[in-house]
N, C-alpha and C positions, 0 to 999 in steps of 0.2 A: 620492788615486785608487789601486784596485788597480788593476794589470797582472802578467800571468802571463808568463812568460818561459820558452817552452817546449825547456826543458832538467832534465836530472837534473845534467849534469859540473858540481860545485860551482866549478871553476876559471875555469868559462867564468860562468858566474854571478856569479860573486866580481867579476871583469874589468868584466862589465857594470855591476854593482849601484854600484860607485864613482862611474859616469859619469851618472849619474841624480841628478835633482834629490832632494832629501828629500821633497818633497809626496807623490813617487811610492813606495807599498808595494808592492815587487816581490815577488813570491812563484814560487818553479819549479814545476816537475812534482811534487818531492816534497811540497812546501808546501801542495799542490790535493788530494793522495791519489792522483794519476793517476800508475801504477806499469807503465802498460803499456809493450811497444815500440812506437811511431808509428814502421810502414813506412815509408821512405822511396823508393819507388820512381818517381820522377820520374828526368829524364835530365837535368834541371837545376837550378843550384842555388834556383833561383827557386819550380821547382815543389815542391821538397823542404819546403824551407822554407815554403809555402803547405802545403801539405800537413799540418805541423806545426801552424801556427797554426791551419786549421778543423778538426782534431779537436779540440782544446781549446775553442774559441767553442763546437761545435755539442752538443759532451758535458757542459762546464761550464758553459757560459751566461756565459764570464766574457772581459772583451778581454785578448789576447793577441797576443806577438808572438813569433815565431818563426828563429831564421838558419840557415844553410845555407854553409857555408865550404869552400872549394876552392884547392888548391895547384894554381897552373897552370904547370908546367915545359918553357922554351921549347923544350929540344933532344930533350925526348920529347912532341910534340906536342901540350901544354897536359895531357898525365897528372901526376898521378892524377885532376885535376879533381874532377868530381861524387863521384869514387869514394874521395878522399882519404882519409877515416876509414876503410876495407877493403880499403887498396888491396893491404896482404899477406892480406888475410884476410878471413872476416866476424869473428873475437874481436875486430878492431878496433884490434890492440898499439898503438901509437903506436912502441914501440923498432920491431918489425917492419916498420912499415911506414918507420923512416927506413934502415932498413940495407938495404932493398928498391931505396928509391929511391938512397942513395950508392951502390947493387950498379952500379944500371941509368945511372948518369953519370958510372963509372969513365972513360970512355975518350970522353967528351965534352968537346970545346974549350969550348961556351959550357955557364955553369950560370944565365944569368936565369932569372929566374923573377916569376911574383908571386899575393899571395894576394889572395882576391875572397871577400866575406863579401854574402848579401845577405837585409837583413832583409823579411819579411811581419809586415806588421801589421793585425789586425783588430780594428778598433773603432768603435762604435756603427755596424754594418751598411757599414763603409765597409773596401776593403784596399787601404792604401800601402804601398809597395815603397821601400827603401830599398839603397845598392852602396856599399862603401866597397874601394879594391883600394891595396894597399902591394906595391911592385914592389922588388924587392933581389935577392939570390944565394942560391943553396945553395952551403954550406959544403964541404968535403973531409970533415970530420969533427963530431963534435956536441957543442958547446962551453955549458957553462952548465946550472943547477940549477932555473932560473924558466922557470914559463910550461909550457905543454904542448903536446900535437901533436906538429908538426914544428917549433915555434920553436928548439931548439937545432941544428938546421941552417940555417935561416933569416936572411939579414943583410941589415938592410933597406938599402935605396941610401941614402947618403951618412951611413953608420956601421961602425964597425970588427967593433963586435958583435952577435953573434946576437939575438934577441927574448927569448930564455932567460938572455940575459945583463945586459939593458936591465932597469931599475927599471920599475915595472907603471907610474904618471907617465909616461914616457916613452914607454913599449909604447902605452898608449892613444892618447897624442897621435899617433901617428905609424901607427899599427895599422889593418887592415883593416876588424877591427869596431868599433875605437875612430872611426871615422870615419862608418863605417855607423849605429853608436848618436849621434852627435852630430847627425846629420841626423832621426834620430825623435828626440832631445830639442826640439830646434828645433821640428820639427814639432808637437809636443804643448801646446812653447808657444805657437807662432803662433795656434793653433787652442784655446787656454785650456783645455786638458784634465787640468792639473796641479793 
């Protein structure tokens, strides 16, 4: 079965494509020709990520699933949330936006946090929703070479190191969207769509 996976970040694609059965030929945004920017102007990650997924169904004709991930930090009031990938900007940085946020938790007692990924899925005229959230800390500083975003600030509860530091194995099992994907594999089997 194709499924489109409405993303260009080969990173985040890479993460997902591992967690997927073989039956399933995933293919991205680049993989379809669709080169455009899909707005994201929803206020949630739910709608973002829906958003993503029916421009793809309604332009391709093809099923597609779509995520929408969010850093929720407790001591600034679940920011950057929705806004996570721009929250220094719209270029997006991923550095800018971790130095934004260690700017803005210098002189805070708590650093919980947790991230919340939640996938839209649309196929054969039907859309499941899927939420996977991994709760841990931010860091002081940003430690490790793996993974992207804000993973090298990132330490998920009840480990020493960052997500940028954990083998992609491990990130998954324990990961927000490695959690969220495991719920649409499930689903795809329960439902013999594989």
């Amino acid at each position: 079965m194709k499924l489109v996976f409405a993303t260009h970040n080969q990173n985040k694609f890479d993460e997902v494509k591992v967690l997927l059965p073989a039956s399933i030929a995933l293919l991205s945004l680049t993989d379809i020709g669709c080169y455009e920017e899909i707005p994201e102007t929803a206020q949630t990650l739910l709608g973002n990520a829906q958003i993503k997924a029916d421009f793809v169904t309604k332009k391709y004709n093809l099923p597609c699933f779509a995520d929408d991930t969010g850093l929720l930090v407790d001591a600034l009031n679940n920011a950057p949330g929705v806004y996570s990938a721009r929250y220094a900007g719209e270029q997006k940085n991923a550095d800018d936006n971790m130095t934004k946020l260690l700017r803005e938790l210098q002189d805070k007692k708590s650093r919980t946090a947790r991230f919340e990924t939640v996938i839209a899925l649309n196929l054969k005229e039907q859309n499941i929703h899927f939420t996977g959230v991994a709760e841990g800390q931010i860091t002081k500083r940003k430690n490790g070479q793996k993974g992207f975003g804000y993973d090298p600030i990132f330490q998920p509860k009840g480990y020493d190191r960052t997500f940028a530091e954990l083998p992609l194995e491990i990130k998954n099992k324990i990961s927000h969207r490695g959690k969220a994907i495991k719920q649409l594999v499930s689903f795809l089997r329960k439902n013999s769509y594989q």
